[in-house]
N, C-alpha and C positions, 0 to 999 in steps of 0.2 A: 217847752222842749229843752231836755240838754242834751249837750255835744261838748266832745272834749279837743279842742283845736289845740293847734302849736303856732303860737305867734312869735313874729320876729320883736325880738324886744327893740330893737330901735326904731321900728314901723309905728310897734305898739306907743312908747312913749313920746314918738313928736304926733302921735295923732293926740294922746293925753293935753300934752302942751298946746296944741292948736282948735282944739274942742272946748280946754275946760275939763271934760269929765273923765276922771277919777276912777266910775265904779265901772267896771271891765263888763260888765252885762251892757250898761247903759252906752257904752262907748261902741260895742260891737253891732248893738241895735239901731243907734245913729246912722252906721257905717253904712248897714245895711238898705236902711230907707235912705238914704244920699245915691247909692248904688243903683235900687231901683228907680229913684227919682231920674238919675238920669239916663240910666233905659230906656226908662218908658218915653224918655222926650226924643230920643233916638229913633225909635221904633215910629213914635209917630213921624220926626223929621220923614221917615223913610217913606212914608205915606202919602206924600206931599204929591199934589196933582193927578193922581192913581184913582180920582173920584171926582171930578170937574163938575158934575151937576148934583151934587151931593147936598143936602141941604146946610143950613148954620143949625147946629147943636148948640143950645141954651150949655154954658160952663158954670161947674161948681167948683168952689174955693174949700179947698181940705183943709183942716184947721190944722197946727202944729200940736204933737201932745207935748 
């Protein structure tokens, strides 16, 4: 998909600096799954105790691309 955003350029260049990456697609998709990464752990924090007899769910490990 493209999308045409306005970045703050000094947002942009200390995440360049603290990432490593260079190519502004690559950087913005990092951004992205970091983002969702920590949502998603949010949303389950939030879930916490809301299911007491719930059983253990087998965990899978997402590889990084």
């Amino acid at each position: 998909m493209r999308a045409t955003v306005s970045l703050d350029d000094d947002l942009l260049r200390t995440a360049e600096e603290y990432s490593g990456l260079t190519e502004r697609s690559a950087l913005i998709r990092a951004a992205l799954k970091s983002l969702i990464a920590r949502e998603a752990g949010r949303r389950l924090l939030a879930l916490a105790g809301t299911a007491p007899n719930i059983e253990d769910v087998r965990r899978l490990r997402v590889d990084e691309e």
